[in-house]
C-alpha positions as CSV (number, residue, x, y, z in Angstrom):
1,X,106.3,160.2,92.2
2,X,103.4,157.6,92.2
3,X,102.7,155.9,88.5
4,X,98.9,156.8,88.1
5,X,98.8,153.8,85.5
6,X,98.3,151.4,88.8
7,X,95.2,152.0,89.8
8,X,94.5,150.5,92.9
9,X,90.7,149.2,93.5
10,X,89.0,150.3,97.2
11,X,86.8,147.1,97.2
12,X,86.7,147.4,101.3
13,X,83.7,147.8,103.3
14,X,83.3,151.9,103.7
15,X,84.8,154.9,103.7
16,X,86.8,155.1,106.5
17,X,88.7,151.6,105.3
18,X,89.0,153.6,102.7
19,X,90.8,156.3,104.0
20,X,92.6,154.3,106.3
21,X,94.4,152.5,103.3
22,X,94.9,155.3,101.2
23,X,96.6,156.6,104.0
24,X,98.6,153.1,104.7
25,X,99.4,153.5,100.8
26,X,100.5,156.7,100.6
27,X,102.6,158.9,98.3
28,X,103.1,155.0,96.4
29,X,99.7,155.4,94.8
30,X,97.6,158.5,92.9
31,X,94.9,156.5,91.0
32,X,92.0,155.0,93.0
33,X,88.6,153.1,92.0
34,X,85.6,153.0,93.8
35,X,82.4,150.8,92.9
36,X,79.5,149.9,93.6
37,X,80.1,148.2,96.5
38,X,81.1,151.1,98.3
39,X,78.5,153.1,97.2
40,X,76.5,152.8,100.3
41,X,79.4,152.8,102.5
42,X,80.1,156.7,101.5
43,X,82.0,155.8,98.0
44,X,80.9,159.4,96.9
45,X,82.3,161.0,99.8
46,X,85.3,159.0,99.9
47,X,85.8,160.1,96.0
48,X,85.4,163.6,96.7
49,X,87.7,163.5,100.1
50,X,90.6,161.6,98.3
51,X,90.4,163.9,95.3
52,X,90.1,167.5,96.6
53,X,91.9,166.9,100.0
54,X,94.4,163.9,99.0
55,X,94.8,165.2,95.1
56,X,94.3,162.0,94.0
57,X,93.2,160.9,90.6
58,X,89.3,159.0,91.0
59,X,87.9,156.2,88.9
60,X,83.9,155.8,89.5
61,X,83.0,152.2,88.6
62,X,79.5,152.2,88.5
63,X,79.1,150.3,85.4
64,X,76.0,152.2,84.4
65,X,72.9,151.0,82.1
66,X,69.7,152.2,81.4
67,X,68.0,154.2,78.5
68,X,70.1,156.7,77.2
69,X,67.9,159.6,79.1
70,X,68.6,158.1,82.3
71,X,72.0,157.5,81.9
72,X,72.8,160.8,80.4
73,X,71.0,162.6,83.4
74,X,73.3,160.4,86.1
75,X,76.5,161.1,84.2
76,X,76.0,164.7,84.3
77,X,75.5,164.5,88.0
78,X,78.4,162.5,88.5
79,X,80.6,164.9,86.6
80,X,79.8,167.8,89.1
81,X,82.4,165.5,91.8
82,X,85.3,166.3,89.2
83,X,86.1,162.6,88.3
84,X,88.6,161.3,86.3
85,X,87.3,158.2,84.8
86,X,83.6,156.9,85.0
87,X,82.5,153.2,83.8
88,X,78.8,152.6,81.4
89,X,78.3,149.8,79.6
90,X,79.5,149.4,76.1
91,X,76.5,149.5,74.6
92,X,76.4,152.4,71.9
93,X,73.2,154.2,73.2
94,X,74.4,153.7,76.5
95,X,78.2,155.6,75.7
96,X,76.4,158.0,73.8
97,X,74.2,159.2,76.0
98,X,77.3,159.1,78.6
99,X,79.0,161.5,76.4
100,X,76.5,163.9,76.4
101,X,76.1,163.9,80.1
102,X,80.1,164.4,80.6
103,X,79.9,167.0,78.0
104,X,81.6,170.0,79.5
105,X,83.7,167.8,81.8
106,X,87.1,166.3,82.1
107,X,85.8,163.3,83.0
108,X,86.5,160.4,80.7
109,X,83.9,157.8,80.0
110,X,85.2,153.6,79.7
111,X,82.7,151.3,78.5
112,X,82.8,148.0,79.8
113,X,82.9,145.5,77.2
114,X,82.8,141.8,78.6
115,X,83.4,141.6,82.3
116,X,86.5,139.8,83.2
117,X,85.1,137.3,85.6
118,X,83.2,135.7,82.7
119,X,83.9,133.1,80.7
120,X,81.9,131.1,77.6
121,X,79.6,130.0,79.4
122,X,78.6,132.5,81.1
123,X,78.0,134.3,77.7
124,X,75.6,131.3,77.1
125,X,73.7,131.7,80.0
126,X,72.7,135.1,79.4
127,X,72.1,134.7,76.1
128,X,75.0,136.3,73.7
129,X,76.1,135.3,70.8
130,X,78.5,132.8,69.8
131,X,81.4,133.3,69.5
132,X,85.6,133.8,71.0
133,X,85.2,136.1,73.8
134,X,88.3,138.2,72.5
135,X,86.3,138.4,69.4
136,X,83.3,139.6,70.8
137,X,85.0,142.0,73.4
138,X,87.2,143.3,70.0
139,X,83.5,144.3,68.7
140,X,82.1,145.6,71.2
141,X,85.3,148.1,71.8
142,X,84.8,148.9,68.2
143,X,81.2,149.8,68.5
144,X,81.7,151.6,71.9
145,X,84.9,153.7,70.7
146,X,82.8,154.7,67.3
147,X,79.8,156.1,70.1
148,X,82.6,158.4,71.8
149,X,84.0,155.9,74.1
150,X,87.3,157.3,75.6
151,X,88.2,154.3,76.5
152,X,87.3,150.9,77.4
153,X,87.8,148.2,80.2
154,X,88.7,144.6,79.1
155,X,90.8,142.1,80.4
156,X,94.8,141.6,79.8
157,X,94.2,138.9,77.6
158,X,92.5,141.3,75.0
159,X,94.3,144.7,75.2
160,X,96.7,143.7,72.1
161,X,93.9,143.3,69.6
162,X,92.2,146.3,70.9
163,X,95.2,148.2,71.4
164,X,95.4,147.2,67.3
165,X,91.9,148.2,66.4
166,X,92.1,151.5,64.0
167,X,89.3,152.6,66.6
168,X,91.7,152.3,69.1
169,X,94.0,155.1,68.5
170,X,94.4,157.6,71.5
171,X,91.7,155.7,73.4
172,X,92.7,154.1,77.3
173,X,92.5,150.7,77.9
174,X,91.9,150.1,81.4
175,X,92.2,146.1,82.5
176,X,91.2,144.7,85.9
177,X,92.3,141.0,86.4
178,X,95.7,141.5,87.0
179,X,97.2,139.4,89.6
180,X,101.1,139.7,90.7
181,X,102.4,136.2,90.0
182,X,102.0,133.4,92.6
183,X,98.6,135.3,93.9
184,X,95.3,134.0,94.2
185,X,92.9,134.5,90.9
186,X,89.8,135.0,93.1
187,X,86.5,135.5,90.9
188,X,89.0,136.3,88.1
189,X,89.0,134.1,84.9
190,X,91.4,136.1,82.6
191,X,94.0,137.7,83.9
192,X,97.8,138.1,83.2
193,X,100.9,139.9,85.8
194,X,101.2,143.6,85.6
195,X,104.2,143.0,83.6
196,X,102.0,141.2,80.7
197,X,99.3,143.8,80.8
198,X,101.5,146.8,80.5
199,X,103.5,145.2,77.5
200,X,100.3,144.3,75.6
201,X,99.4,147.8,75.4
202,X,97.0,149.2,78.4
203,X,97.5,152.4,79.7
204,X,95.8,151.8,83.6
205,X,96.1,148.5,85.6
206,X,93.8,148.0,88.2
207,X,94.3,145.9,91.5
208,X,92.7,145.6,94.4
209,X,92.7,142.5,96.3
210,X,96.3,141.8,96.5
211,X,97.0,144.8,98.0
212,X,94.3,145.9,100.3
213,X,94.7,142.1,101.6
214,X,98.1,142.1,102.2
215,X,99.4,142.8,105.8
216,X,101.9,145.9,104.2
217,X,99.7,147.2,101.4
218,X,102.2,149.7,100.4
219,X,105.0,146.8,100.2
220,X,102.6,145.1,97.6
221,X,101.8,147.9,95.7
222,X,105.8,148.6,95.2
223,X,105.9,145.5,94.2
224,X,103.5,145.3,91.7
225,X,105.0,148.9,90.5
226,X,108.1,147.6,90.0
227,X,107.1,144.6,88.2
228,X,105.4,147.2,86.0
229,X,108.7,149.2,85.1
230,X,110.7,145.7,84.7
231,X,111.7,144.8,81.1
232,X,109.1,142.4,80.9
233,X,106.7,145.7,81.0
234,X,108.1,146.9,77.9
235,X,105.7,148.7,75.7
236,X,105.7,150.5,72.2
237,X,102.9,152.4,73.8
238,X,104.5,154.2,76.4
C-alpha cells in the first residue's frame, strides 16, 4: 500500500501529463499536489479525475490571498471538489476566513508561512522584517495555527521548531524542498533528504521534480519511499 506522507507534486504542463504520470506511478503513490501552474491546463479537472476515479488523496496549492471575504467565498467553492488539503497564506485574516469557507468540509487548510525558495534577501526586498528566517517562519506558524490553521507548509529546515511549538500539537506540517541526495536543488534554497524531513517531525513530503523528471518515475519515487522508511527516517512523531 502507497505511504500518503509522499506527496508527489504534478508541476507538468496539463492534465493529460498529468494523468499520464499518475498512471506511470501507479499503486506507488496516493497523495498528489496540483498548483497554480496547472490551473489552466485543467488542474481542477485533473483533481477531480484523480480523486473520484483514481481514489487518490488531492492537495490544491493555490496559495491564496486576498481580503478575507474573497478568500472565504473561493475556499467554499473549492471545497465542493472534496479536497484533501488546500494552501492560503499565513496571514491570520487570510486562514480565518479560509476556515470559514471549508467549514462543513473535510478539507484541511495549510498556510504557507515563508516560501521555501526564499532566502534573506529576498525577505529584504519585499520588505519584511529582520530577522532568522526559522524565526520568522516559527511566528508566523504560531499566528496562523492560533487562526485555525490545520497545518502549515515550511521547509525541512524548520519542521523541528514548529513541530515544538505548543501551537503545534495535532497540526500537519507539510514541507516541499526535499531533494533525494545527490539531486539537483533547482529554485530550492532550503531543503534537506526525505530521510531528514521525516525525522524532524513533518507529516507529508512533497516532491515533484525528481520524479516526474526521471526516465522511471515510479523507480524514483520507490526510492525516495524507501529512504523515507530507512532508520535515518526515524521519528517520535510517527
Amino acid at each position: 500500500m502507497a505511504d500518503d506522507r509522499l506527496i508527489v507534486a504534478m508541476d507538468v504542463p496539463n492534465a493529460v501529463a498529468g494523468l499520464d504520470l499518475a498512471d506511470r506511478l501507479g499503486d506507488s503513490v496516493s497523495f498528489y499536489k496540483i498548483g497554480l501552474g496547472m490551473l489552466t491546463g485543467g488542474g481542477l479537472a485533473l483533481a477531480n479525475e484523480l480523486k473520484q476515479e483514481h481514489g487518490k488523496r488531492i492537495f490544491l496549492d493555490m496559495k491564496l490571498f486576498d481580503i478575507g471575504a474573497t478568500v472565504e467565498s473561493a475556499v467554499r467553492g473549492l471545497a465542493q471538489f472534496d479536497l484533501d488539503f488546500l494552501t492560503v497564506h499565513g496571514d491570520p485574516h487570510v486562514v480565518r476566513a479560509a476556515k470559514e469557507g471549508a467549514a462543513g468540509s473535510d478539507m484541511k487548510i495549510l498556510a504557507v508561512t515563508i516560501l521555501t525558495s526564499l532566502d534573506r534577501q529576498d525577505l529584504d526586498d519585499s520588505l519584511i522584517k529582520p530577522g532568522d528566517i526559522g524565526d520568522l517562519v516559527s511566528e508566523r506558524a504560531a499566528r496562523a495555527f492560533e487562526a485555525g490553521a490545520d497545518g502549515v507548509i515550511a521547509s525541512p529546515h524548520e519542521a523541528a521548531t514548529i513541530r515544538a511549538l505548543p501551537e503545534a500539537k495535532d497540526r500537519l506540517i507539510v514541507t516541499p524542498g526535499v531533494r533525494p541526495a545527490g539531486a539537483d536543488l533547482g529554485d530550492q534554497k532550503r531543503v534537506a533528504t526525505p530521510a531528514n524531513a521525516i525525522a524532524s517531525g513533518v507529516d507529508h513530503i512533497v516532491v515533484g521534480r525528481p520524479i516526474w523528471t526521471s526516465p522511471h518515475p515510479k523507480v524514483a519515487a520507490e526510492a525516495i519511499l524507501a529512504e523515507m522508511h530507512s532508520p535515518q527516517a526515524h521519528s517520535p512523531n510517527h
